[in-house]
C-alpha positions in Angstrom: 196.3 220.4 44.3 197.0 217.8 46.8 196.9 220.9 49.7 193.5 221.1 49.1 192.5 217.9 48.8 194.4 217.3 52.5 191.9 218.9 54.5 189.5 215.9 53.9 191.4 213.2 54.9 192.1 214.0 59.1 190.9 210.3 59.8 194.1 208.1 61.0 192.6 205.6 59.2 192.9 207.3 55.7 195.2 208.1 53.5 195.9 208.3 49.8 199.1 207.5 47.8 200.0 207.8 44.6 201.4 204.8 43.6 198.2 202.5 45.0 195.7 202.0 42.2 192.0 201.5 43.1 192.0 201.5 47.4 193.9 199.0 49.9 194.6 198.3 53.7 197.9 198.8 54.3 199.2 199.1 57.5 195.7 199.1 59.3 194.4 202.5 56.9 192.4 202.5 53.7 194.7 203.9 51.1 193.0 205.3 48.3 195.0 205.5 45.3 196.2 207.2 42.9 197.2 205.9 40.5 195.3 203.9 37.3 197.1 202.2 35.2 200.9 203.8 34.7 199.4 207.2 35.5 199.1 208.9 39.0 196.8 211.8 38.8 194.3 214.0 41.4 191.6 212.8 39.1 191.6 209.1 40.3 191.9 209.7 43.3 188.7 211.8 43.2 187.6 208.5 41.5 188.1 206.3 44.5 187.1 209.2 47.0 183.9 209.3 45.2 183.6 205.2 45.5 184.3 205.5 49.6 181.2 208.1 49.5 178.9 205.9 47.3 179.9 202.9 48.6 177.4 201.0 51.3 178.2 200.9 54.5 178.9 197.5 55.1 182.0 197.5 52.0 183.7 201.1 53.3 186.6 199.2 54.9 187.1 196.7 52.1 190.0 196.3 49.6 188.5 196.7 46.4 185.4 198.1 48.1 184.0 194.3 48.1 183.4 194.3 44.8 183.9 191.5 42.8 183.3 190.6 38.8 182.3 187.5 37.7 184.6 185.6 35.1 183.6 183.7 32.1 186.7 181.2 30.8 186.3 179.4 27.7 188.9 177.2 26.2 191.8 178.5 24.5 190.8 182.0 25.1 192.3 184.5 28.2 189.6 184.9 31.0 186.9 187.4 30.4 184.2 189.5 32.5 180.9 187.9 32.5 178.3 190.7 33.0 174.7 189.2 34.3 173.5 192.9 34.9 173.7 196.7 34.9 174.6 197.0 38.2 178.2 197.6 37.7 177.7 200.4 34.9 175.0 201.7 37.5 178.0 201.9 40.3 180.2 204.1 38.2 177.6 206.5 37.0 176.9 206.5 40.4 180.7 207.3 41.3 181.1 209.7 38.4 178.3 211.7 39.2 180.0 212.1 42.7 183.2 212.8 41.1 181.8 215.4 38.9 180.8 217.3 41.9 184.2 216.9 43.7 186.0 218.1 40.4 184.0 220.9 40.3 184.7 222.0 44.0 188.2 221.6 43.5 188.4 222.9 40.2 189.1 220.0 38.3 188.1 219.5 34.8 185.5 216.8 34.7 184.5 215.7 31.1 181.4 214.1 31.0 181.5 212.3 28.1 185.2 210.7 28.7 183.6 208.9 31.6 180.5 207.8 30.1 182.9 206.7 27.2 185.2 204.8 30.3 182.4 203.3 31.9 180.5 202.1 28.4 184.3 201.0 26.9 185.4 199.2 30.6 182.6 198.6 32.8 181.2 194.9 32.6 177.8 194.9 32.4 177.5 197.8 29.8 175.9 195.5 27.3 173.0 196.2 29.5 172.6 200.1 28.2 170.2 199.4 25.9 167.7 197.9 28.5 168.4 200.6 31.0 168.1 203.4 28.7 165.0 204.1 26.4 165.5 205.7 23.2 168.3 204.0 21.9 168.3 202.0 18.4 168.9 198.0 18.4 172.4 197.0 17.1 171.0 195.8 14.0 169.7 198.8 13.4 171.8 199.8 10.0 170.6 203.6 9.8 173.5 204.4 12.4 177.2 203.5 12.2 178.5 201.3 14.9 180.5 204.3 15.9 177.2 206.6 15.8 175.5 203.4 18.2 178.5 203.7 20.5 178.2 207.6 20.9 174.1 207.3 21.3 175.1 204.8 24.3 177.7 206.7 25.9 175.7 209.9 25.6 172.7 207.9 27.4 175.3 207.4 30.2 176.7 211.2 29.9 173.1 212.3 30.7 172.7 209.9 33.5 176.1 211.0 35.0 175.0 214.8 35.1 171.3 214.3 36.2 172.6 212.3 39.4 175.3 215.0 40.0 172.7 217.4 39.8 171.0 215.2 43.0 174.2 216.3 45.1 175.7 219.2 46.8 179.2 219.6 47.8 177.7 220.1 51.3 176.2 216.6 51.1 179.3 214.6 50.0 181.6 216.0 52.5 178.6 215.1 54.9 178.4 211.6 53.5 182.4 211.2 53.3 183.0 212.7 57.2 180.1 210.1 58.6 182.1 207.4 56.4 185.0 208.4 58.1 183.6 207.9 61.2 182.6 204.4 60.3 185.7 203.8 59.4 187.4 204.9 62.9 184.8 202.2 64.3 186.3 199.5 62.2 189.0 197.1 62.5 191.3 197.3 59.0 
């Protein structure tokens, strides 16, 4: 898989490796990773090629891609995310919706409803879904099971994931990903 996946990266200042999870600047390159967690597949890497292409300008040459969560800490308890909006849940459909058009060009299975169900599950911020989406029962809403709530949420997302794919040709992310390249030749990592 990784021969055809080569081909796009001809910038010296990018690379990808399997044992860096998320992206990092390691010897003056962005390294995209990857890896998530203990596992290195094709399919995060896709992940964090699709965040390079979404990403704005300004954050292409960033560890991390700039991003940052805010943290809630409350006494006696570990530190937790504290989620003040949809925006990060927005990112990743945003990033999925990218990814789903990669995996189809490289013939990679994409299942839309395992990354709506990542996103709603690990993306702060997903609280949000019932304000973003319209449709969707309130919690307290006893006619569904909280497991029936969770699936009406995540298939909110699902739909969200394959309209915006739908907004992007393969043409247009290799567009977007070789003028990103080109930013980052212009850059100082």
């Amino acid at each position: 898989m990784h021969s055809k996946i080569e081909p796009w990266f001809q910038s010296a200042k990018l690379t990808f490796d399997s044992e860096i999870q998320g992206n990092q600047i390691v010897d003056h390159r962005m390294v995209l990773g990857m890896r998530a967690g203990y596992e290195s597949e094709t399919e995060n890497l896709l992940h964090e090629m699709s965040h390079f292409i979404e990403i704005d300008d300004s954050r292409c040459a960033s560890p991390g891609w700039g991003l940052s969560v805010n943290m809630a800490y409350f006494p006696g308890h570990p530190p937790c995310t504290d989620p003040r909006s949809f925006q990060a849940p927005a990112r990743e459909i945003r990033v999925s919706a990218i990814q789903r058009v990669l995996s189809q060009h490289f013939n990679i299975e994409f299942d839309d409803f395992t990354w709506a169900k990542l996103i709603y599950d690990w993306v702060p911020g997903s609280c949000y879904v019932l304000a973003e989406f319209e449709g969707l029962p309130e919690w307290g809403d006893k006619t569904f099971s909280y497991d029936e709530h969770v699936k009406l949420r995540c298939d909110k997302i699902k739909e969200a994931i394959v309209a915006q794919s739908h907004t992007w040709t393969i043409e247009q992310v290799r567009d977007e990903w070789d003028r990103k390249c080109q930013l980052l030749e212009q850059r100082t990592l």
